[in-house]
Rosetta silent file (secondary structure, phi, psi, omega in degrees, C-alpha in Angstrom):
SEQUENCE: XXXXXXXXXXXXXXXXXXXXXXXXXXXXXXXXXXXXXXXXXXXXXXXXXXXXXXXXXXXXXXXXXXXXXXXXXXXXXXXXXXXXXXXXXXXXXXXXXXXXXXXXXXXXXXXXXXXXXXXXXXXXXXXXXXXXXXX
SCORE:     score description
SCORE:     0.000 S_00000001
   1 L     0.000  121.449  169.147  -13.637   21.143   13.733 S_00000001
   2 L   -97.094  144.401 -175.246  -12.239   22.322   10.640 S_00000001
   3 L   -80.935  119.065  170.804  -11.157   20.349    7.406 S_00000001
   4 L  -109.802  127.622  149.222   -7.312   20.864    6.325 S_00000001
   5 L  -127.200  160.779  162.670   -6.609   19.103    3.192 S_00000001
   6 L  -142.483   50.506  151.338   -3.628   19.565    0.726 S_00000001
   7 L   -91.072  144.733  178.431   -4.557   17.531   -1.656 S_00000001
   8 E  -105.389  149.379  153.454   -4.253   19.457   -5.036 S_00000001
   9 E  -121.104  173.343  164.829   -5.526   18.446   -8.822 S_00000001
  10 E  -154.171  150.300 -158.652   -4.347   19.272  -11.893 S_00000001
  11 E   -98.431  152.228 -164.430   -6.216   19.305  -15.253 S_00000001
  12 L  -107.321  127.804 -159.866   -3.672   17.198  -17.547 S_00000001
  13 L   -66.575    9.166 -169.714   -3.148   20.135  -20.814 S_00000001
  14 L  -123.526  168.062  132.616   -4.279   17.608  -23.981 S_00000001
  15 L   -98.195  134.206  170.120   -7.703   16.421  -24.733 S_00000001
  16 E   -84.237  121.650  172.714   -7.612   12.480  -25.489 S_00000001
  17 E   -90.839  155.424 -165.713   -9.221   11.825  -28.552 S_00000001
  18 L   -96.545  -20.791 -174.602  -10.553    8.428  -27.364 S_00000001
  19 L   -75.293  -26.047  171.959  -11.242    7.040  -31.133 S_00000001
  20 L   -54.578  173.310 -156.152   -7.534    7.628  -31.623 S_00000001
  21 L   -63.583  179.724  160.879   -4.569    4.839  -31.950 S_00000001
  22 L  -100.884  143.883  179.307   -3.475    3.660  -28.366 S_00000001
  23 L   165.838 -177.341 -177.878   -0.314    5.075  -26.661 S_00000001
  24 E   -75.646  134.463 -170.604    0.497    7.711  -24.269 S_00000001
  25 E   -76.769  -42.242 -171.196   -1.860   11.140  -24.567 S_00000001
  26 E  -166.563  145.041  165.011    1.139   12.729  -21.870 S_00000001
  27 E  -119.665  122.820 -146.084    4.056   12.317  -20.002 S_00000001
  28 E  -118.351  123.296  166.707    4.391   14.126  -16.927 S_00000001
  29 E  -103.034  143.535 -140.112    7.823   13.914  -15.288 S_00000001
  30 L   -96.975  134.152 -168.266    7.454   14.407  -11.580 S_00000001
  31 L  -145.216   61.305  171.257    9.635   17.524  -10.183 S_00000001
  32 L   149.234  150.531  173.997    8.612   16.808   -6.793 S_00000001
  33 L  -101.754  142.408 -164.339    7.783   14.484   -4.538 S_00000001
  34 E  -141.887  148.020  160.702    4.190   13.414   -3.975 S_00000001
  35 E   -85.374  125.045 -163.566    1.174   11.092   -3.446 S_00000001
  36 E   -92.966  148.253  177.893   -0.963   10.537   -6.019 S_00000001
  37 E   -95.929  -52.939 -172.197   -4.942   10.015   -4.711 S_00000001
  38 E  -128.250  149.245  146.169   -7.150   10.022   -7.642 S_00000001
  39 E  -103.011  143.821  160.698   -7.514    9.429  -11.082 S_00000001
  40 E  -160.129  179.051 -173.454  -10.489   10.493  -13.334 S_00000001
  41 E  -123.330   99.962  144.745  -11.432   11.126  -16.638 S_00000001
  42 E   -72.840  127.301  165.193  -14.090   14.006  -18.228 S_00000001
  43 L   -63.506  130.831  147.940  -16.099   13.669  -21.538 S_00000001
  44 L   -86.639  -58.925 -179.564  -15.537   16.531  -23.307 S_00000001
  45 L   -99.017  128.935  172.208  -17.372   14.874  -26.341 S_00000001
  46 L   -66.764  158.438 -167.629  -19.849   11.988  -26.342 S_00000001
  47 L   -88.871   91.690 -170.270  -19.069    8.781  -26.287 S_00000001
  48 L   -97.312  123.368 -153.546  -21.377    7.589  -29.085 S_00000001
  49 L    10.447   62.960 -161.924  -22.431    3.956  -30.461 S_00000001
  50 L   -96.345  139.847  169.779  -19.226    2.895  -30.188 S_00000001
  51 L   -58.249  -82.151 -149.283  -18.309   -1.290  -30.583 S_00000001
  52 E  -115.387  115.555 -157.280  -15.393   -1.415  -28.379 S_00000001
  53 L   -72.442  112.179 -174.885  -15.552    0.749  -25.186 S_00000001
  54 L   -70.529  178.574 -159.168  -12.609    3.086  -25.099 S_00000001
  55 E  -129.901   81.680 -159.200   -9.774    2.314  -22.075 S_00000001
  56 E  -104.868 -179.167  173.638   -7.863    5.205  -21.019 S_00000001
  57 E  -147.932  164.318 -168.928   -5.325    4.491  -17.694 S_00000001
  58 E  -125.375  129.870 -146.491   -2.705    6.299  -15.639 S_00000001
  59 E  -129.985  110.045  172.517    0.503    4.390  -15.732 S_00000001
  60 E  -101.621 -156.055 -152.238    3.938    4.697  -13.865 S_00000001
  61 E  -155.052  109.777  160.472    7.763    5.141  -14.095 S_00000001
  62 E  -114.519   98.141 -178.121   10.054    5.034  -11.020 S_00000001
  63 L   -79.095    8.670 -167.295   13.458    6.165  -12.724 S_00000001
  64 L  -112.516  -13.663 -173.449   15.257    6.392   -9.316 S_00000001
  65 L  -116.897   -6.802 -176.991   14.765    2.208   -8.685 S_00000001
  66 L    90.684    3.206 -175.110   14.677    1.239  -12.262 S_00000001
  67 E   -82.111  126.173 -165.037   11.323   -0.155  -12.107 S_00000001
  68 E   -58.339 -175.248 -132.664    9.753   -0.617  -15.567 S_00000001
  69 E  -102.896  119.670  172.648    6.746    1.271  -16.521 S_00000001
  70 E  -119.860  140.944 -147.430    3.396   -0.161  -13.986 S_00000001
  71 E  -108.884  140.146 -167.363    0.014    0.486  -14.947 S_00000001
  72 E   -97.546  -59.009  174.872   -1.880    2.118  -11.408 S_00000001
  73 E  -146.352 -178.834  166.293   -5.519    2.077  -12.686 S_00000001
  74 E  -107.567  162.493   89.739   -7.682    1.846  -15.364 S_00000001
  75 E  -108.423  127.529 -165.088  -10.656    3.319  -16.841 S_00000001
  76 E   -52.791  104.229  167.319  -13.450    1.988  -18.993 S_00000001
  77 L   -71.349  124.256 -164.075  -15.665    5.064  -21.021 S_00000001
  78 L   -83.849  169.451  163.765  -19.040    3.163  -21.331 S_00000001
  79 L   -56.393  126.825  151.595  -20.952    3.563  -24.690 S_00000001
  80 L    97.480  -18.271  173.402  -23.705    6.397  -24.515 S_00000001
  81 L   -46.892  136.088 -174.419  -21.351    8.620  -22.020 S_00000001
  82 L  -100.260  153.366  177.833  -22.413   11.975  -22.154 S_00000001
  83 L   -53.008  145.827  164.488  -20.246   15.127  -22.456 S_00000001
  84 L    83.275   -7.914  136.369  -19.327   16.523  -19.093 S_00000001
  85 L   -45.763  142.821  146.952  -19.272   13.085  -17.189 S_00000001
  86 E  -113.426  141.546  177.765  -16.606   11.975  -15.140 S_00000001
  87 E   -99.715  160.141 -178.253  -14.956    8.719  -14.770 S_00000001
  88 E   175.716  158.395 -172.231  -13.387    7.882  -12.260 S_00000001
  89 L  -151.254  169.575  172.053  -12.376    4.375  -10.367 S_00000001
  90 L   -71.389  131.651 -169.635  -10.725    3.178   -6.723 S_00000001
  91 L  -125.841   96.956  176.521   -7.216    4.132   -6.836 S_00000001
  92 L   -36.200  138.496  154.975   -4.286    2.745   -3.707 S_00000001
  93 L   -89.876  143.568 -162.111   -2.928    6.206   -3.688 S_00000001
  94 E  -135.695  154.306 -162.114    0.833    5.840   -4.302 S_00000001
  95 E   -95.669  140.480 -151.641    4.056    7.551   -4.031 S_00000001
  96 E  -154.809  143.204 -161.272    5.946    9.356   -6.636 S_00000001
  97 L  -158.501  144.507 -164.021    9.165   11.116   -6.029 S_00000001
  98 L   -35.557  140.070 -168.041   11.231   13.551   -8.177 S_00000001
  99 L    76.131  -49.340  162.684   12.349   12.588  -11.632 S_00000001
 100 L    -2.448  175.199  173.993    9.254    9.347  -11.838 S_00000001
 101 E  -137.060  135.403  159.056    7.198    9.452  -15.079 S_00000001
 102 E  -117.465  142.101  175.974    3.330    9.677  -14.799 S_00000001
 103 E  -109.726  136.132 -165.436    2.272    8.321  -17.888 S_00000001
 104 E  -120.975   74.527 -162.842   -1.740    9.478  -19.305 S_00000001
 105 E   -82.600  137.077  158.916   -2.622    6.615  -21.881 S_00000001
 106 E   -76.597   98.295 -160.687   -5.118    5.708  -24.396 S_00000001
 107 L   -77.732  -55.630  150.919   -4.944    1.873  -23.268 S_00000001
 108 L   -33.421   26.676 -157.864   -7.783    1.365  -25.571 S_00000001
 109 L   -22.138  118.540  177.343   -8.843    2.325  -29.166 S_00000001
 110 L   -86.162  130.446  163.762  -12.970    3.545  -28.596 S_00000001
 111 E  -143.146  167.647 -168.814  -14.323    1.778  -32.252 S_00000001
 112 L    23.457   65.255  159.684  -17.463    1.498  -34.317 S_00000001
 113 L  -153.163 -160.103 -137.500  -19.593    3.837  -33.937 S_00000001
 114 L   -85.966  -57.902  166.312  -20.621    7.497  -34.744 S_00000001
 115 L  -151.895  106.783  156.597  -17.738    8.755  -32.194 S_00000001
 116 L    10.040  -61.080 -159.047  -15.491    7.581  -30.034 S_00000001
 117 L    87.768  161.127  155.204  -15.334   10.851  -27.903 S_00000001
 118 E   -96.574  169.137  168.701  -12.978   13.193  -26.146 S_00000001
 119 E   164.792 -176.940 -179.570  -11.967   14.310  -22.717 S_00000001
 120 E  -140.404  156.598 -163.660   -9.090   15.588  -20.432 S_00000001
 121 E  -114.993  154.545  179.994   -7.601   13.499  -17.696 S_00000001
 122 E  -111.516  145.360  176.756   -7.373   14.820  -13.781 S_00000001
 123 E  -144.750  122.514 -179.117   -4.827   14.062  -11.207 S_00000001
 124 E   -98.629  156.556 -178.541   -5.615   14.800   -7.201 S_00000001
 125 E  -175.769  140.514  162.184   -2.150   14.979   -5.234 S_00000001
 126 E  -118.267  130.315  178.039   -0.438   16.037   -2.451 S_00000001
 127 E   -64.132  146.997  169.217    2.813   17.316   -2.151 S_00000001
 128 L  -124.614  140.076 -165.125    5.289   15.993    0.226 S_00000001
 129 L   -70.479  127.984  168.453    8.346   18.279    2.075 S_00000001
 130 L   -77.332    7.789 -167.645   11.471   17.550    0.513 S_00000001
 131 L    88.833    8.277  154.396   12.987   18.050    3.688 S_00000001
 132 L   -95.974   -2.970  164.927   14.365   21.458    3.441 S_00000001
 133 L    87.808   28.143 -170.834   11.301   23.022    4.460 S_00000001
 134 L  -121.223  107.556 -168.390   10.357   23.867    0.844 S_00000001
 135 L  -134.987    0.000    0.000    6.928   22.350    0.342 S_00000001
């Protein structure tokens, strides 16, 4: 039996510094429609005796129903993460459909310690046929 998946990722183009203010890192507006599956996070840099454990989360936008901005998951960076971890949490995979906003946030300020840390955020996905047989 062979495995077909078409699920996809994509590496999100910014590194988060996580010691930075809170607010959106990126804003991806959606130019197809798709399900999203996963979220995760990688340290680029560690996450070093830091006070308050940064928060970053991936947060949507459905501009075709008007529905205000809903935050999908979260994730905590513990103190002491080392570069090249990934975070990652359980995510309902959810639907997203041309024109949406995915929003890639710093929910969180990482404070008091040596550093905060870095990273880049991940998104698993599958495309869905718009119905023209274009997929």
């Amino acid at each position: 039996m062979a495995f077909n998946s078409k699920v996809q990722f994509a590496m999100i183009p910014v590194s988060a510094d996580l010691d930075g203010t809170a607010g959106d890192d990126f804003t991806f507006k959606v130019n197809h429609p798709m399900i999203i599956h996963r979220f995760e996070f990688i340290v680029q840099t560690a996450v070093v005796a830091t006070s308050t454990a940064p928060v970053v989360s991936l947060d949507f936008t459905d501009t075709v129903g008007s529905v205000s901005r809903a935050e999908k998951v979260t994730l905590t960076i513990p103190n002491t993460t080392a570069a090249g971890v990934t975070i990652e949490a359980d995510l309902t995979p959810f639907f997203v459909q041309d024109t949406d906003i995915l929003h890639f946030e710093r929910k969180t300020q990482g404070a008091g310690g040596t550093t905060a840390g870095d990273g880049f955020y991940l998104v698993y996905y599958e495309l869905i046929p718009d119905g023209n047989g274009v997929a």
